[in-house]
C-alpha positions in Angstrom: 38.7 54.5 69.0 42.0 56.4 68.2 44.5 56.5 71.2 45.5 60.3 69.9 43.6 62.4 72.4 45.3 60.4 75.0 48.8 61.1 74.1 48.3 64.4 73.9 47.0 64.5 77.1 50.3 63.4 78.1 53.2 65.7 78.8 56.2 65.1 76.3 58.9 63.0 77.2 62.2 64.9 77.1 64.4 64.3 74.6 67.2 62.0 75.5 70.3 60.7 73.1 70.1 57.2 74.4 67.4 55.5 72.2 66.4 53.1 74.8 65.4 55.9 77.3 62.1 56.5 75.3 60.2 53.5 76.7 60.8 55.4 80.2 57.6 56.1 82.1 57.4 59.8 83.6 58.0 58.4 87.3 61.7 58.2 86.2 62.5 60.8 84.1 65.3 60.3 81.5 69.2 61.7 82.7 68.5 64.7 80.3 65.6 65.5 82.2 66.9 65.3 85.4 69.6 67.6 84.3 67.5 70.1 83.0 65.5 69.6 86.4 68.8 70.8 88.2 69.6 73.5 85.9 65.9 74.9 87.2 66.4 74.1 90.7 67.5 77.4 92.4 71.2 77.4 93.6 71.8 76.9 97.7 74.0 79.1 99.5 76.9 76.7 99.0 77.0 77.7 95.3 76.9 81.3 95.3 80.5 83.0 94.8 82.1 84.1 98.0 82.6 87.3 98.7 86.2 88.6 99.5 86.9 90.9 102.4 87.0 94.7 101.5 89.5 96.9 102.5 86.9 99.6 104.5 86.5 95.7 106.6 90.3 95.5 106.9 90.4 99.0 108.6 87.5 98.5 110.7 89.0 95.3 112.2 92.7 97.4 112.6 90.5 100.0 114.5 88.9 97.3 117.1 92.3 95.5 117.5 94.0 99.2 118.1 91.1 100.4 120.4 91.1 96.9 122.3 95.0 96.4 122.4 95.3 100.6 123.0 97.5 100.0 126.4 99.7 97.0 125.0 100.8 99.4 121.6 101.1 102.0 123.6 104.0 100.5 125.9 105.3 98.5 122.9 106.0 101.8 120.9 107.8 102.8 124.1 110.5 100.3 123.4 113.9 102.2 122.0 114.5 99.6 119.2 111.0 100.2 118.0 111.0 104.4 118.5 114.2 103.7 116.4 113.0 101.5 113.8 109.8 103.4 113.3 112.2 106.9 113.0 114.0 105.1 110.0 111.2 103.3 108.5 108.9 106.9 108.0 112.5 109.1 107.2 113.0 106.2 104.3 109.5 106.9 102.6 109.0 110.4 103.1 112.9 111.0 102.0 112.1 108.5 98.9 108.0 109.4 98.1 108.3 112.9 96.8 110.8 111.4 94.3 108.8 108.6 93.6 105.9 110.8 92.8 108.2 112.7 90.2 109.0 109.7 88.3 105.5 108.4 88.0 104.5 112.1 86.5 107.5 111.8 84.0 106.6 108.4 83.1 103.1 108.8 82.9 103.9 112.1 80.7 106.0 109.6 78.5 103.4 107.4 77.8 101.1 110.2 76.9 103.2 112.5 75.0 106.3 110.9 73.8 105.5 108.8 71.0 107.9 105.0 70.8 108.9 106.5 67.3 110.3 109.2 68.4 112.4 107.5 71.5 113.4 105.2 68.5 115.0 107.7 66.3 116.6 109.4 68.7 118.7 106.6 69.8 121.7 104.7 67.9 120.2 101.7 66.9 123.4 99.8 68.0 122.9 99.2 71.7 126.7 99.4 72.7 126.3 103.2 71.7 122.7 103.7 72.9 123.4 102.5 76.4 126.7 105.1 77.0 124.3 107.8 75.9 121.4 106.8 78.2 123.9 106.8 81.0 125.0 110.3 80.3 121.5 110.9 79.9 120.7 110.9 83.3 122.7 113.8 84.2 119.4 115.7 83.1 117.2 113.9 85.6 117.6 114.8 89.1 115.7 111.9 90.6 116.3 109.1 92.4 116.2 105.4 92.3 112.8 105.1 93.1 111.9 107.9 90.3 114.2 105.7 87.8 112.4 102.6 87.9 109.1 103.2 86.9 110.6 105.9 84.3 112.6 102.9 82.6 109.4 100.3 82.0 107.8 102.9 80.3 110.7 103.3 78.2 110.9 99.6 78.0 107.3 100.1 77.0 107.9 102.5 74.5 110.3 100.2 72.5 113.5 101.5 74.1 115.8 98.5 74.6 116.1 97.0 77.7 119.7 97.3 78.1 119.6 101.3 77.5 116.9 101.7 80.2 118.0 99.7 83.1 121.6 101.9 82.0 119.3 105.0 82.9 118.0 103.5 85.6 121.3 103.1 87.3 122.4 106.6 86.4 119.8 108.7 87.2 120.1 108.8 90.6 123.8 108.7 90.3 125.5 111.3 88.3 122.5 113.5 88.5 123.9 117.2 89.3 121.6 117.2 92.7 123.6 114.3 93.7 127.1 115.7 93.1 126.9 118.7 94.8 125.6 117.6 98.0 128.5 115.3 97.7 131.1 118.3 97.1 128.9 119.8 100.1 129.8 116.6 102.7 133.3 116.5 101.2 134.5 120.1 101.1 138.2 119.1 101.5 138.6 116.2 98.9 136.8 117.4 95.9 138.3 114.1 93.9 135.0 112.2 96.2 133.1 114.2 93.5 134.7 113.0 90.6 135.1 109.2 91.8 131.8 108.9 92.6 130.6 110.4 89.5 133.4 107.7 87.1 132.3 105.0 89.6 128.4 105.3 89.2 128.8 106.3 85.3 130.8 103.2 84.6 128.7 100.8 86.7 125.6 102.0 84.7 127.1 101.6 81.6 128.6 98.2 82.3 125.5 96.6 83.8 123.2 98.2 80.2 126.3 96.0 78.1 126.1 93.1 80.6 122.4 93.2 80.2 122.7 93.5 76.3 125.3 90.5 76.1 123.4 88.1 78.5 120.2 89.5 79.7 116.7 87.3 78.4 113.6 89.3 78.3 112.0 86.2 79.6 113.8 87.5 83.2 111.2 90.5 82.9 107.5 89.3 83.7 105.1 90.4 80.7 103.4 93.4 82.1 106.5 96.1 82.3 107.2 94.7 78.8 103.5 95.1 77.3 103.5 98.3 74.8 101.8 101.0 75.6 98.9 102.2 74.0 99.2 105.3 71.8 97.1 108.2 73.0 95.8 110.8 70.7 93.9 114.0 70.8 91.8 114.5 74.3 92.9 111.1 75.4 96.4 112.0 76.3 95.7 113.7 79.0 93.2 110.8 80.8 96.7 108.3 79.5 98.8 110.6 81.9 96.5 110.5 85.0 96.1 106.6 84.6 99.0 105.8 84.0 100.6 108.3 86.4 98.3 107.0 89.2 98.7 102.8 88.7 102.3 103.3 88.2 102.3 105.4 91.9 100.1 102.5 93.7 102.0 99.7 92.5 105.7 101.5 93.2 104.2 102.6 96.0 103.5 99.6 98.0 106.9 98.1 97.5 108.7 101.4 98.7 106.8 100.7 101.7 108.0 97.4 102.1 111.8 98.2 101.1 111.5 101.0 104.2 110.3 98.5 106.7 112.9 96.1 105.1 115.4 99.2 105.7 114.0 99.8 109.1 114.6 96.1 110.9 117.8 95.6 109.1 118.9 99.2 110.9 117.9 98.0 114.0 119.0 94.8 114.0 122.6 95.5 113.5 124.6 96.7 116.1 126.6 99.7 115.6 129.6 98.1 117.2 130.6 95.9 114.4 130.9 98.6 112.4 133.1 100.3 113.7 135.4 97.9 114.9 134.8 96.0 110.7 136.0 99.6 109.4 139.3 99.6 110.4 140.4 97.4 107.8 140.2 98.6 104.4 139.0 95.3 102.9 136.5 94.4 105.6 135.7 98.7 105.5 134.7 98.2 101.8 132.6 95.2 102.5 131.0 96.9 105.6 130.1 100.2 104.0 129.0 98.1 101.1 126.7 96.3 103.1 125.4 99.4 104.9 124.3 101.0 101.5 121.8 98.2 100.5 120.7 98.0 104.2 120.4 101.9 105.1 118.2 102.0 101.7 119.1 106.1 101.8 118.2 108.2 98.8 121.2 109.4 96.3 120.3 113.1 97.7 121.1 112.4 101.1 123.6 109.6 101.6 126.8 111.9 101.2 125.9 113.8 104.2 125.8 110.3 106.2 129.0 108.6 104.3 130.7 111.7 105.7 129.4 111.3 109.2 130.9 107.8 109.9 134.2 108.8 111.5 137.0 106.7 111.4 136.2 105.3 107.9 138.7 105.9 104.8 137.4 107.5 101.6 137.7 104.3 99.8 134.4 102.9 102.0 132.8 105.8 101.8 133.3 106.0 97.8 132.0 102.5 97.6 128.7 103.3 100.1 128.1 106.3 97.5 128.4 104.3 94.6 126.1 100.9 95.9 123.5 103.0 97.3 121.9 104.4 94.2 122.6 101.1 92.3 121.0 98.8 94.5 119.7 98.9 98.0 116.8 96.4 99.7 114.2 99.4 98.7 115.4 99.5 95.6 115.1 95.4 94.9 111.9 95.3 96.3 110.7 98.0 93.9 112.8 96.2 90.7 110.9 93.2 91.9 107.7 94.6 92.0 108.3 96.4 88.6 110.1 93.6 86.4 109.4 90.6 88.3 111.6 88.4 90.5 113.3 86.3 88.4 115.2 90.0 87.3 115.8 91.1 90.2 117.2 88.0 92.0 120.2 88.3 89.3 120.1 92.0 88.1 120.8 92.9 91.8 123.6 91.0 93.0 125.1 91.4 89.6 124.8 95.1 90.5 126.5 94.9 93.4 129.6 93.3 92.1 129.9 95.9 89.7 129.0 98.9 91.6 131.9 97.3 94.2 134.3 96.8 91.4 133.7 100.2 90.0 133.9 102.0 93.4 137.2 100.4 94.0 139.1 100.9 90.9 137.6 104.9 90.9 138.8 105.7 94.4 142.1 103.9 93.3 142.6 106.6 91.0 140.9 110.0 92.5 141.6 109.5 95.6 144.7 107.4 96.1 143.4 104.3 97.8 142.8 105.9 100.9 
């Protein structure tokens, strides 16, 4: 009698590459088998992806801590240093956020409306030309820094060269004509503070864009404010502006936060007394008001009205507190590094500095005497 029926009786061995495996009885199932066993076998909680913490969790566990710890914030906030340092902290962003919200709706309206060819042929194709006009260019946009930065990756974006937009960047907020008459405002007896301040932040944005053009390497900007921009056409251009207008605002946002609590400690945290017994010397005035420009974090609107507060400080400090302030502060480095990554701004800002210094110096040398 055949022995057919019988095997078909059987269930099928599973297939199996090793030649010798089909000999195996079904009490021990090949290694193919058992795989496709455990493939079957539903997954135990260990396996399932984790799930990450919302933010609607994060604010429900700062609610408890606030509602538990009510008594201890309270008294905490009663503390002058912190009254202070929480004063400074909210006058920084509210001072900086309308601006801020300007330059994302100018560069989101660049990206939607202003096509890269265009931006292309209106500039000299030699960058040693194109970066004096950019600088001049920011008469016409009275913004400030943090307005400029996410305006220049989307020119960066649209093809503009890097050296031409990080020369508008440094202008903007500069030699805008916002800026220069609230300075003529502060300084109503020495009108040359108008002019020096205006040849000082000109020249350090020009000489950064050719400093940038002779040594700077696009590797020094992270990929993402160098990715071109998608052109947007018909009905799309208007959904391209409210994208782009809204990631640019939460991503600049969050660092101008951070540079105003930045601002806020460093205010705190340095006594007043050192500087004004540092600003009696003109050397160790320069390096103090210097200093006080990145560390206030002011915007370009409002810092001549403090410069001309300090009393007992020569022109020359103040020129050079004017001048740094707009070109590079700690809210201004934290949105650069943000924006173009930290590898830029770890050597695009204390290059700045040096230059914004140098400028400031050799400006009030000539407008305003030395003094």
């Amino acid at each position: 009698m055949s022995d057919e029926p019988k095997a078909a009786d059987q269930p099928a061995a599973p297939a199996s590459d090793d030649p010798g495996a089909a000999g195996e009885s079904p009490a021990s199932p090949s290694f193919g088998g058992a795989v496709a066993v455990a493939e079957r076998a539903p997954k135990g909680k260990a396996d399932e992806p984790k799930r990450g913490i919302t933010s609607l969790e994060v604010l429900c566990g700062l609610l408890v801590v606030a509602l538990v710890g009510q008594q201890w914030i309270t008294s905490w906030f009663d503390n002058p240093a912190i009254q202070t340092g929480s004063t400074i902290f909210v006058a920084v962003c509210v001072q900086a956020l309308p601006f801020l919200v300007l330059g994302v709706l100018i560069s989101g309206a660049i990206a939607a409306f202003v096509p890269a060819t265009l931006l292309n042929r209106l500039l000299p194709k030699k960058q040693a030309v194109a970066v004096p006009i950019a600088g001049v260019a920011g008469v016409a946009l009275p913004t400030c820094e943090c307005a400029a930065v996410p305006v220049a990756r989307r020119l960066m974006q649209q093809g503009v060269p890097q050296s031409v937009a990080l020369a508008f960047l440094l202008a903007a907020p500069a030699v805008n004509p916002i800026v220069l008459v609230a300075t003529n405002v502060a300084f109503p007896n020495n009108p040359g503070m108008v002019w020096a301040r205006l040849a000082a932040s000109l020249a350090t944005a020009i000489i950064m864009g050719w400093l940038w053009a002779r040594f700077g390497k696009a590797e020094w900007i992270v990929e993402r404010a160098l990715r071109r921009a998608p052109q947007a056409e018909g009905r799309n251009r208007w959904r391209v502006f409210f994208e782009t207008s809204r990631a640019d605002l939460v991503d600049a946002g969050g660092f101008l936060v951070l540079g105003g609590f930045t601002a806020a400690v460093l205010n705190v945290a340095i006594p007043r007394e050192w500087v004004n017994t540092l600003g009696e010397q003109i050397v160790l005035g320069v390096i103090v008001m210097a200093a006080l420009a990145v560390v206030l974090a002011l915007c370009s609107e409002a810092d001549a009205f403090v410069a001309a507060s300090i009393s007992g400080m020569p022109l020359l400090p103040k020129l050079v507190f004017l001048v740094v302030g707009p070109a590079i502060d700690v809210k201004l480095f934290a949105l650069q590094a943000g924006t173009f990554g930290r590898s830029f701004a770890i050597r695009f800002a204390p290059a700045t500095l040096v230059v914004a210094i140098a400028c400031a110096v050799g400006s009030g040398l000539i407008f305003l005497g030395g003094v």
